[in-house]
C-alpha positions as CSV (number, residue, x, y, z in Angstrom):
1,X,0.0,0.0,0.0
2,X,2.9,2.4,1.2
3,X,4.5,2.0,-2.4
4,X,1.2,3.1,-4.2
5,X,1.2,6.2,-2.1
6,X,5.0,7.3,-3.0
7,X,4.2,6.4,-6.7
8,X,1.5,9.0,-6.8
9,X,3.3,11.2,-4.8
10,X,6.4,10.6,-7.2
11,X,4.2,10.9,-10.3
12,X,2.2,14.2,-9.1
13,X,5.8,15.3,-8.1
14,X,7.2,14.8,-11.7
15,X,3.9,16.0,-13.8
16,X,4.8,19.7,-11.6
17,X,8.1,19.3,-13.0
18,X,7.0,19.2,-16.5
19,X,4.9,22.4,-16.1
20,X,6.2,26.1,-15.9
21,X,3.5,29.1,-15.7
22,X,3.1,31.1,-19.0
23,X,4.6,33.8,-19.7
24,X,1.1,35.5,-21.0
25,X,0.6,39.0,-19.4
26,X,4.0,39.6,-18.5
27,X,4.9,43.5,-19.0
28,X,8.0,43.9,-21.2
29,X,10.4,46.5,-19.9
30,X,13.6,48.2,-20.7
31,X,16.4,50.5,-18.7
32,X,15.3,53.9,-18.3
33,X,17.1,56.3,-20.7
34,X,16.7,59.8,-19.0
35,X,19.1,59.6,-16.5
36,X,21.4,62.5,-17.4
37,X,20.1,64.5,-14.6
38,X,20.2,62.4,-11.8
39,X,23.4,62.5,-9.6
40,X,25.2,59.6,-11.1
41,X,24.9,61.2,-14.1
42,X,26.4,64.3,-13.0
43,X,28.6,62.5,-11.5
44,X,29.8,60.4,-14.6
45,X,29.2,63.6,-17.2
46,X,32.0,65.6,-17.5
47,X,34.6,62.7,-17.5
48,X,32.3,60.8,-19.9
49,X,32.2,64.2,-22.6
50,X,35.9,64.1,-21.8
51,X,36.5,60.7,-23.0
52,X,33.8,60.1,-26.0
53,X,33.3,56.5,-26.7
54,X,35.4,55.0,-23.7
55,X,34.6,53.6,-20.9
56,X,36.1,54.6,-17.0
57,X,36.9,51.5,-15.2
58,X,38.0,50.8,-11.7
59,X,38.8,47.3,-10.4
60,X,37.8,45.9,-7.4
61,X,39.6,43.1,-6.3
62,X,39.0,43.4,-2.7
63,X,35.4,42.2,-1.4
64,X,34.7,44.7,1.3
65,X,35.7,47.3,-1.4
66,X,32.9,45.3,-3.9
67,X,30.6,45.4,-1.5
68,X,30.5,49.0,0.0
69,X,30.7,49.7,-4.1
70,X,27.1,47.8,-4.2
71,X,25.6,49.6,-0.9
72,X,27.0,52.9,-2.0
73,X,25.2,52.9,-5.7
74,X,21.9,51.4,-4.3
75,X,22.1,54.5,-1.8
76,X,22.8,57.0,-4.8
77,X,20.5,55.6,-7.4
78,X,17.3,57.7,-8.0
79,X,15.2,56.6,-11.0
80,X,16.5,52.6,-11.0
81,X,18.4,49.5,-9.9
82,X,19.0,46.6,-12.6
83,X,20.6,43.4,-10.8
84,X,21.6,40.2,-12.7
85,X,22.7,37.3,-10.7
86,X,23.4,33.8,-10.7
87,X,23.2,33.0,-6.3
88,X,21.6,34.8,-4.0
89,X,22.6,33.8,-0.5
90,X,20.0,34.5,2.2
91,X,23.1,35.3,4.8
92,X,24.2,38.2,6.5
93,X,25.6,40.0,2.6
94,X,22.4,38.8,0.9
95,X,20.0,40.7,3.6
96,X,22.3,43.6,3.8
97,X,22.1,44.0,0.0
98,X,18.2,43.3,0.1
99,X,17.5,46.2,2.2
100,X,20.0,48.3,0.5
101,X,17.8,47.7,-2.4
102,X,14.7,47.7,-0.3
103,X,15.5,51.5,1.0
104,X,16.0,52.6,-2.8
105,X,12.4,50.9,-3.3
106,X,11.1,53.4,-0.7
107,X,12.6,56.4,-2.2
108,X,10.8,55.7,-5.5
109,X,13.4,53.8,-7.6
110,X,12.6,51.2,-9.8
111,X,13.9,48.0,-8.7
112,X,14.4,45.1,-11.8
113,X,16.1,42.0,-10.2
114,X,16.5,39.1,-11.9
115,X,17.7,36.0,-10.7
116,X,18.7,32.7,-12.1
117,X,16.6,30.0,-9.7
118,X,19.4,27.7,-9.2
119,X,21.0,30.0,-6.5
120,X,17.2,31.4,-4.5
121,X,17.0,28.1,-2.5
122,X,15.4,29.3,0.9
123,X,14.1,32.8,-0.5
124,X,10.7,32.2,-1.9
125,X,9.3,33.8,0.8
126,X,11.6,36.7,1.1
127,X,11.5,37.1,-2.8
128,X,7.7,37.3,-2.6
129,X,7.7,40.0,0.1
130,X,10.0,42.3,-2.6
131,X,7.9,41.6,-5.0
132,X,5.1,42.8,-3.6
133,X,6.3,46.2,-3.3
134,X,5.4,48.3,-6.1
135,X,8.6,49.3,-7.2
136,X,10.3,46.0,-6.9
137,X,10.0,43.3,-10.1
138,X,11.6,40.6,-9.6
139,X,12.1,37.7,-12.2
140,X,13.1,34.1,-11.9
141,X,15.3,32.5,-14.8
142,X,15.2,29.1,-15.9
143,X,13.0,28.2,-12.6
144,X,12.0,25.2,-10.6
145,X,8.2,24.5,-11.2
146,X,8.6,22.2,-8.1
147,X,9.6,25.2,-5.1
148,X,10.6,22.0,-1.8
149,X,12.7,19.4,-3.2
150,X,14.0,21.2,-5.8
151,X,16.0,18.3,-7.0
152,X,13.4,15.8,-8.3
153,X,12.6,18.4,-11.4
154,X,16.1,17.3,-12.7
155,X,13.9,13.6,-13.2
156,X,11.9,14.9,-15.2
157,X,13.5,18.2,-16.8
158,X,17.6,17.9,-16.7
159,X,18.4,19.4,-20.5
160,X,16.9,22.5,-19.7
161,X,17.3,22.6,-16.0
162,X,20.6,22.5,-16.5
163,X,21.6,25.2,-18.1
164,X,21.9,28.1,-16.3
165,X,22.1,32.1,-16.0
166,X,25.8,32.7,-15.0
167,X,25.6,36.7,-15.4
168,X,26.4,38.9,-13.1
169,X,25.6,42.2,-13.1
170,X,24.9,46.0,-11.0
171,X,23.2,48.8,-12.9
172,X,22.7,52.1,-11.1
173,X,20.5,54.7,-13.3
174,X,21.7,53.2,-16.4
175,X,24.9,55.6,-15.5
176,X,27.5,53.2,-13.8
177,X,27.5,49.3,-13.6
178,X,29.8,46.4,-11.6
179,X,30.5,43.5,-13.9
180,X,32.4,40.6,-12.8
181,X,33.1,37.5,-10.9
182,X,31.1,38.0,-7.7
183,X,27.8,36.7,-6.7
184,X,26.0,37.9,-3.2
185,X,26.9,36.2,-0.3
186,X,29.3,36.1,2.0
187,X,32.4,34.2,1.0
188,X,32.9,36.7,-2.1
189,X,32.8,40.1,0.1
190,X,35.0,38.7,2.5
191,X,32.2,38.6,5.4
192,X,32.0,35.9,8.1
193,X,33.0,32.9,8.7
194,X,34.2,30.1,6.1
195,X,36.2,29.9,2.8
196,X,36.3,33.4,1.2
197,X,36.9,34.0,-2.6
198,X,39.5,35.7,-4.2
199,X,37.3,37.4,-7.1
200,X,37.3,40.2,-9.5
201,X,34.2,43.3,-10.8
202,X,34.9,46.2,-12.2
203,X,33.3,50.0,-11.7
204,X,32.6,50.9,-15.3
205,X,31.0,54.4,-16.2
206,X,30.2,55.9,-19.7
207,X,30.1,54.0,-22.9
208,X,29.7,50.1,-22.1
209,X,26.8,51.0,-19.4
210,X,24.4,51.4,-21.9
211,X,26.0,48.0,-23.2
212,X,25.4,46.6,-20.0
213,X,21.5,47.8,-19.7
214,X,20.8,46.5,-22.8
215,X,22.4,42.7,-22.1
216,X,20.0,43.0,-19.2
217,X,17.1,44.1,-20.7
218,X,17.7,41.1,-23.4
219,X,17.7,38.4,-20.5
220,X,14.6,40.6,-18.6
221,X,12.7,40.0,-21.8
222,X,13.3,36.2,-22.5
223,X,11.6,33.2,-22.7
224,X,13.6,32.4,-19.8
225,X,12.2,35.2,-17.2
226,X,9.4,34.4,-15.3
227,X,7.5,36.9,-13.2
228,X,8.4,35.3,-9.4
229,X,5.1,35.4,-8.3
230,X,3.4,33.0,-10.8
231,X,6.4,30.3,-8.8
232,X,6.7,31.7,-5.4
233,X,3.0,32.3,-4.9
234,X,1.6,35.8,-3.0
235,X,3.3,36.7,0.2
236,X,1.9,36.1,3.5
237,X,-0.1,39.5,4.9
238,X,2.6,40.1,7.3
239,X,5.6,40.0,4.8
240,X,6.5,43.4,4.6
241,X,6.9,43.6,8.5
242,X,8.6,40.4,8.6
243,X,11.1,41.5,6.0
244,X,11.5,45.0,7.6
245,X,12.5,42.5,11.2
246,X,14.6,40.5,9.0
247,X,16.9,43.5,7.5
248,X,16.6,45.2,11.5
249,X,17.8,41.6,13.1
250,X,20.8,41.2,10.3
251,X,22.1,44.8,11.2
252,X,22.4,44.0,14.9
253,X,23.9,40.5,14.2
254,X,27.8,41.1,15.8
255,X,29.2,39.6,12.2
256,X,27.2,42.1,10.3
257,X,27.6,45.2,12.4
258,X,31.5,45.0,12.5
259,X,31.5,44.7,8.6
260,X,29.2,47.1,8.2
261,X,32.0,49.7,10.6
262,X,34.5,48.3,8.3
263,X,32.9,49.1,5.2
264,X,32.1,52.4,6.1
265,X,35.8,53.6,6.5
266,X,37.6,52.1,3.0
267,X,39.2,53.6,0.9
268,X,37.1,52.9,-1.9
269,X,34.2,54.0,0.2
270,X,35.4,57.4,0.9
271,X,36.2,58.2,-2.6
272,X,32.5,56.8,-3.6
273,X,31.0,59.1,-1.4
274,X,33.5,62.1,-2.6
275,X,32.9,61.7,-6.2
276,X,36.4,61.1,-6.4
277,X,36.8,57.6,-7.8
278,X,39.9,57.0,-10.2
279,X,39.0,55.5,-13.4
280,X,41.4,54.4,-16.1
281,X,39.5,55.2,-19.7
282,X,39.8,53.0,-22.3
283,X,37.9,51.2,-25.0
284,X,35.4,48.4,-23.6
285,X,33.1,46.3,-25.5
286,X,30.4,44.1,-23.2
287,X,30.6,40.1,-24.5
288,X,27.3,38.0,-23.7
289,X,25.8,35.2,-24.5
290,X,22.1,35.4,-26.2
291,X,19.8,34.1,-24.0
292,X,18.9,31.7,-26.8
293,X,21.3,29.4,-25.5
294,X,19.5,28.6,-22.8
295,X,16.6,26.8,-24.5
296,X,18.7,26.2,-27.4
297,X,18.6,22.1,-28.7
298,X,20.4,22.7,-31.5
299,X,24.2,23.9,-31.3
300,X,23.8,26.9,-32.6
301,X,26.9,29.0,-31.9
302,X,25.6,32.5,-32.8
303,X,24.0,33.1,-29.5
304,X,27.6,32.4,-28.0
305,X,29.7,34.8,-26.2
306,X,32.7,32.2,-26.6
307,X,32.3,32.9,-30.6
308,X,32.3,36.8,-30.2
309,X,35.3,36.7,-27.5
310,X,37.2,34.2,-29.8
311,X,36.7,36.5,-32.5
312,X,37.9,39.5,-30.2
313,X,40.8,38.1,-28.8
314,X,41.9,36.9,-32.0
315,X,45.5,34.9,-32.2
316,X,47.9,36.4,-29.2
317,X,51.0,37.4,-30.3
318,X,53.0,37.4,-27.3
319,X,51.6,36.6,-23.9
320,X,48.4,35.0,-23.1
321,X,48.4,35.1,-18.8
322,X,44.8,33.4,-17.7
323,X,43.3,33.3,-14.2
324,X,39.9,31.1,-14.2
325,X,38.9,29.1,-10.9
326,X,37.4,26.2,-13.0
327,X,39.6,25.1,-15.6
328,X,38.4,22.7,-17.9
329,X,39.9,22.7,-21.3
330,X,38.6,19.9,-22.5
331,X,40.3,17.7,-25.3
332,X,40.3,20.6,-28.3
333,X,40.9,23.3,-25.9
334,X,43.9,21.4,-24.4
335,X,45.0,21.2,-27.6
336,X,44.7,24.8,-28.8
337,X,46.0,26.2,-26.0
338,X,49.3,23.4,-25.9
339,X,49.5,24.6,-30.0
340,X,49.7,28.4,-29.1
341,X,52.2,27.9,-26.2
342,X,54.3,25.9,-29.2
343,X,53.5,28.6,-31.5
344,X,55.8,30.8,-29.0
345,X,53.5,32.5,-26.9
346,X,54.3,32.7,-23.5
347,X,51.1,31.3,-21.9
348,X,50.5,31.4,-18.1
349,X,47.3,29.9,-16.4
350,X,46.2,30.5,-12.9
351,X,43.4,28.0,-11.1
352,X,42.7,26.2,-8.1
353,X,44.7,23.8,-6.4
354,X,43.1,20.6,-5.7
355,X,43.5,21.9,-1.2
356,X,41.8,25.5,-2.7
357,X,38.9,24.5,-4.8
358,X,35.2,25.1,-3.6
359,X,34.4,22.1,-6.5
360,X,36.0,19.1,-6.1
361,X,34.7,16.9,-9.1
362,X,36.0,19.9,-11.5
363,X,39.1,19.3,-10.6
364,X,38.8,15.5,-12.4
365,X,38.3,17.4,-15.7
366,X,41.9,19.8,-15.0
367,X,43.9,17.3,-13.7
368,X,43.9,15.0,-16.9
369,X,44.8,17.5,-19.0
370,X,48.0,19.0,-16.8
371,X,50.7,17.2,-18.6
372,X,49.7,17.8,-22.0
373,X,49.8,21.4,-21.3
374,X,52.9,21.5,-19.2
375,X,54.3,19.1,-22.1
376,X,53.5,22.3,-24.5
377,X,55.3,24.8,-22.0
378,X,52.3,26.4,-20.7
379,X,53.3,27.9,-17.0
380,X,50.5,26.4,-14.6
381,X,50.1,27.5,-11.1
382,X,47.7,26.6,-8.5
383,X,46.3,28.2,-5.6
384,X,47.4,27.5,-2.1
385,X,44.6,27.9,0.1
386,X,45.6,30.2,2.5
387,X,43.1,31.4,4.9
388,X,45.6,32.1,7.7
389,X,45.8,35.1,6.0
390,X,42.4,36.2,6.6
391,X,42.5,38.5,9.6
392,X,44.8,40.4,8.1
393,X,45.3,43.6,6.0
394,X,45.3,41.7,2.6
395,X,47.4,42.6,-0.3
396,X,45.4,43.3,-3.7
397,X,46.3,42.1,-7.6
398,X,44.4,41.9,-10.8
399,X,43.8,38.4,-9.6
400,X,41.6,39.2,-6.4
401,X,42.7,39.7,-3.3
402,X,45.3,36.7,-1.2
403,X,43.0,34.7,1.1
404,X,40.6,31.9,0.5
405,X,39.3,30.0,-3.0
406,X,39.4,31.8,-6.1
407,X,37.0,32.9,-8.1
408,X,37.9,35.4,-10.2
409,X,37.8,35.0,-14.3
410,X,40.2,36.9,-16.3
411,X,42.4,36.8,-19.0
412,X,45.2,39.2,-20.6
413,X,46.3,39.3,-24.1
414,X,49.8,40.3,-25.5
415,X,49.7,43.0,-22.2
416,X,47.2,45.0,-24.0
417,X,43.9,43.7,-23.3
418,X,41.7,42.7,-20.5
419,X,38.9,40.3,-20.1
420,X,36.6,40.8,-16.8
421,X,33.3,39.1,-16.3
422,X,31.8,35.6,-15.7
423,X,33.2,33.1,-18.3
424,X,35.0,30.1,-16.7
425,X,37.3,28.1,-18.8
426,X,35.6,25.2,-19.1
427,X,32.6,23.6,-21.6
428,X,29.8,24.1,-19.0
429,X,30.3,28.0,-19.8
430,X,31.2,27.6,-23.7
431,X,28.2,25.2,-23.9
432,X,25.6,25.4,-21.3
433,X,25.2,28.1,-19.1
434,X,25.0,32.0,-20.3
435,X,28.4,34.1,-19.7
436,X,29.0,37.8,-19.9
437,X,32.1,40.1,-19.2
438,X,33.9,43.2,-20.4
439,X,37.4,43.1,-23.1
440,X,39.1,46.4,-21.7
441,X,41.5,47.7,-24.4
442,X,43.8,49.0,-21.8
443,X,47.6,48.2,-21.1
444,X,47.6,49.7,-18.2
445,X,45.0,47.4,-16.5
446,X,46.4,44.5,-18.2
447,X,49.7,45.0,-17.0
448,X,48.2,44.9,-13.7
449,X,47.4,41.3,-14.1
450,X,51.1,40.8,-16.2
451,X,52.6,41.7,-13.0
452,X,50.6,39.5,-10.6
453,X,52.1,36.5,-12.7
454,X,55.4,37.6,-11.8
455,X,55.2,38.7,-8.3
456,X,51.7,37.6,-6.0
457,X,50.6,34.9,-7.9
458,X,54.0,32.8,-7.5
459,X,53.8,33.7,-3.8
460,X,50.4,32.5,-3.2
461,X,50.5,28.9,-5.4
462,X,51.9,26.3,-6.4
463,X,54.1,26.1,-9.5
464,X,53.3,22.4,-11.2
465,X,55.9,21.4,-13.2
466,X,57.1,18.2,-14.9
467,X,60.0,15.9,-14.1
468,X,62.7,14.7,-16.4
469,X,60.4,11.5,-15.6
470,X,57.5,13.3,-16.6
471,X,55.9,13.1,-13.4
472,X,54.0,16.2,-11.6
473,X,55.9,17.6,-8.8
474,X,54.4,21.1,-7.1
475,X,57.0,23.6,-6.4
476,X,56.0,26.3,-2.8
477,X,58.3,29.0,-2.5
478,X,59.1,29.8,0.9
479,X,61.0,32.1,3.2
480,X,63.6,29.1,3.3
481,X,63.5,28.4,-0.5
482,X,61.7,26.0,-2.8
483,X,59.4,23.2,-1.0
484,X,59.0,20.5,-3.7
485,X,56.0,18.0,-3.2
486,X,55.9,14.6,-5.0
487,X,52.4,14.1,-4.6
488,X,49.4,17.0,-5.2
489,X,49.5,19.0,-1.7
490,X,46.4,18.2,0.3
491,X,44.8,15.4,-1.5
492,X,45.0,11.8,0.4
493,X,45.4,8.1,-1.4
494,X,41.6,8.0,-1.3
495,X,40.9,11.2,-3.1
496,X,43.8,10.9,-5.2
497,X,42.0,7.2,-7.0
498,X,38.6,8.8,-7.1
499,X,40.1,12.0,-8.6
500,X,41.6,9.6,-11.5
501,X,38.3,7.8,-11.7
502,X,36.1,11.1,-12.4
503,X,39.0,11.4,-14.7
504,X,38.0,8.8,-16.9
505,X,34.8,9.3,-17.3
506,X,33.6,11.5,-20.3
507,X,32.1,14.6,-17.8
508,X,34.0,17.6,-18.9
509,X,31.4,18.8,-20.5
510,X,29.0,19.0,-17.2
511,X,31.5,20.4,-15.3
C-alpha cells in the first residue's frame, strides 16, 4: 500500500516538474534612458564628454571594497536599480544588500532584479515580500516548477534545467555598472565565517553601461524570465513587516555590524562618497551570450559569447596570462592552448589547487589535461589555500585579493587587453550556461594582471611542473626556498583514486 502512495506522490511530483507558468501578461520593460540629470549622471558627465566612446573603469579586487561599491550605488541611485545574478545567499551580505535595495524601493526607484533560480533556494518567501512592493519586479530564470525538493525536477526536466544564467551584473540609473566575478553572499565580500573567494568586478562608467543595460534588458525579456510570483506564490499578509524585522535583526547580528564599521571607512568607500573615484578610460566592449542558448537544442553557436570573445581576442601574439577558478579545457581546448604555447606565446594559467577549490569533481576534468599542457610549456600554477591570512590587511592584484578559493575570471592578451566578467574556462560555460564580461582595451589594466604572474601569484600557489620522468611535482616557495612536493599538496590516497576515476569518465562537459 505504502509504495502506491509514493508512486502517486512521485508521479504528481514529476507531472509539476513538466509544467512552468506562462509567460502570458507579462509587461515587457527596458532601462530607463533619461538619466542624465540624476546625480550619477552628474557625477559620470563631465569625465564621460571628456573621453567620448570610452569607458572609466576601476577594479575591485578586494570584497569589502565590492561590497560598499554595491551599498553605495543602491544608496545614490534615483530613478532605478537593474541586478543580474546567478546566487543569491540569504546570509548576512544577501540581507544587507536586500535592504539596501529595499530603502532605494522606498525612495521611489525602480527596482528590476533578476535572478537565475538555481542560486534562491530558501528565499521564496523573502522574494515574494519584494515583490510585492510596487517598485520591486523581480524575475526568476530558468526556474524550478517544483519550489521544496528542488531536485526531483532534474527527473523529469535535466536538458533545460541545466543550463543556467551565470551573469552577473549591478546597474545604477543606467549611469555606472559592476561587472564581474562575484555573486552575493558572504564568501565573495569577505564577510564571516568560512572559505572566502578571491574574485574580481569592475566599476565601469560611460560608454559600455548602456552595453550593459541592454544585455540585461535582453535576458529581462526572455523566454527564460518568469515573473516570481506566478512560482513563489503571494506573500503572506505580514511579509512586509517580517522583511523589515529581518533587514533590522541582520544589522544587529555582531558579524554584520562590524563589517558594516569596516565598510564604512575604506578607501574605496570614501572616494565613492567624494565623487572622487579613479578610473582608467579605455575602450570596452560588453561580451554575452544570447539568451537563446538557454533553451537552445540545436548547437547553434551565434547566440555564443565564446564565438564573439574568440573572434575579439583573435590569435595572441606574445603573452596569453589566464586566471579562471574552473579550468576545464577539455580535449580541443587542451589542444589549442598546448599549439599556441608551441606557437611561442608565453602562456600562463592561474586556477585552483586541488587543497583550494570550492568544486572538487571539477578538478577531475583539469587534472587530466596538466601534462599535455605543461608538455607544450604552458606555466600552470595553482592556488594555495591560504586562509591564515584572513585577519589580516590583505594585499590586492588583478587576480583578487590573497586569502581563501578563487574565483575570479580573467584573462590578458599580449599585455594590452583585458577580459573581466563571468566566463569560466571550461565547456559548462562555452556550452551550457550563459556568460557575460567586459574586453578592456587597456595596457595599463592588463599589466596589472602581467605583473601579478610575476610577483603575487608565484607567492600565493603552487608552480606544477614536470620531471625529467615526466611526473607532476608542485614547487612552494618559501622564506627558506623551494618546497618540492611529489604528490598533489592536500589530496589523500583515497581522493587521489577517485580524482583519477572522475578522470575517466567523459564529464567535462557537465562540469
Amino acid at each position: 500500500m505504502w509504495h502506491r502512495s509514493v508512486t502517486a506522490v512521485l508521479a504528481t511530483l514529476l507531472a509539476g516538474c513538466a509544467s512552468l507558468p506562462s509567460l502570458e501578461g507579462r509587461t515587457p520593460t527596458t532601462a530607463l534612458a533619461a538619466t542624465d540629470g540624476t546625480q550619477l549622471g552628474r557625477l559620470v558627465a563631465a569625465r564621460a564628454a571628456a573621453n567620448p566612446s570610452k569607458t572609466g573603469i576601476h577594479p575591485l579586487p578586494d570584497g569589502r571594497d565590492a561590497f560598499a561599491a554595491r551599498v553605495l550605488l543602491a544608496n545614490a541611485a534615483e530613478k532605478s536599480l537593474d541586478l543580474q545574478y546567478y546566487i543569491w545567499h540569504g546570509d548576512q551580505i544577501g540581507y544587507l544588500l536586500f535592504e539596501a535595495v529595499w530603502r532605494a524601493a522606498q525612495r521611489g526607484v525602480r527596482v528590476r532584479l533578476l535572478l537565475d533560480d538555481g542560486g534562491t533556494s530558501g528565499l521564496d518567501d523573502t522574494l515574494a515580500a519584494l515583490d510585492a512592493h510596487a517598485n520591486i519586479e523581480v524575475r526568476l530564470y530558468n526556474p524550478f516548477p517544483v519550489r521544496g525538493a528542488r531536485g526531483i525536477n532534474f527527473l523529469s526536466d535535466f536538458s533545460r534545467l541545466n543550463h543556467r544564467m551565470h551573469n552577473k551584473s549591478f546597474t545604477a540609473d543606467n549611469q555606472v555598472a559592476i561587472v564581474g566575478g562575484r555573486n552575493v553572499g558572504n564568501e565573495y565580500y569577505a564577510a564571516g565565517g568560512g572559505v572566502w573567494f578571491q574574485d574580481l568586478d569592475v566599476i565601469a562608467v560611460g560608454a559600455a553601461v548602456r552595453e550593459v543595460s541592454k544585455a540585461f534588458d535582453l535576458y529581462w525579456n526572455s523566454e527564460s524570465a518568469y515573473p516570481a510570483a506566478s512560482l513563489v506564490g503571494a506573500p503572506a499578509p505580514d511579509a512586509a513587516q517580517a522583511l523589515a524585522a529581518k533587514f533590522a535583526a541582520t544589522r544587529a547580528d555582531p558579524v554584520s555590524a562590524s563589517y558594516i564599521e569596516a565598510i564604512r571607512v575604506t578607501p574605496l568607500a570614501r572616494q565613492i562618497a567624494a565623487g572622487e573615484l579613479q578610473a582608467e578610460w579605455a575602450t570596452a566592449r560588453v561580451l554575452r551570450d544570447d539568451p537563446a542558448k538557454t533553451l537552445d537544442t540545436t548547437g547553434r553557436t551565434d547566440v555564443l559569447l565564446l564565438s564573439s570573445l574568440l573572434d575579439a581576442v583573435g590569435s595572441p601574439e606574445r603573452s596569453f596570462d589566464l586566471v579562471s577558478p574552473y579550468f576545464v579545457p577539455g580535449k580541443k581546448g587542451t589542444q589549442s592552448l598546448a599549439a599556441l604555447a608551441r606557437s611561442g606565446t608565453r602562456l600562463r594559467v592561474l586556477t585552483n589547487s586541488y587543497a583550494a577549490t570550492d568544486v572538487s569533481v571539477v578538478h577531475s576534468g583539469y587534472a587530466k589535461r596538466r601534462k599535455d599542457l605543461l608538455a607544450a610549456g604552458v606555466v600552470m600554477y595553482e592556488l594555495k589555500p591560504d586562509v591564515a591570512m584572513r585577519g589580516r590587511e590583505q594585499e590586492r592584484s588583478m587576480s583578487g585579493s590573497s586569502s581563501g578559493s578563487l574565483h575570479a575570471k580573467t584573462f590578458a592578451i599580449d599585455g594590452r587587453r583585458l577580459f573581466v566578467g563571468s566566463f569560466n574556462f571550461d565547456e559548462r560555460s562555452a556550452r551550457l550556461n550563459t556568460e557575460m564580461g567586459l574586453l578592456i582595451d587597456s595596457p595599463r589594466l592588463a599589466a596589472q594582471l602581467v605583473h601579478a604572474f610575476e610577483t603575487t601569484i608565484p607567492a600565493g600557489a603552487y608552480q606544477v611542473r614536470l620531471t625529467a620522468d615526466g611526473d607532476l611535482e608542485w614547487i612552494e616557495r618559501t622564506p627558506a626556498g623551494e618546497k618540492v612536493y611529489a604528490s598533489e599538496p592536500g589530496m589523500g590516497l583515497l581522493m587521489r583514486g577517485w580524482v583519477g576515476f572522475l578522470s575517466l569518465l567523459a564529464i567535462d562537459w557537465m562540469l
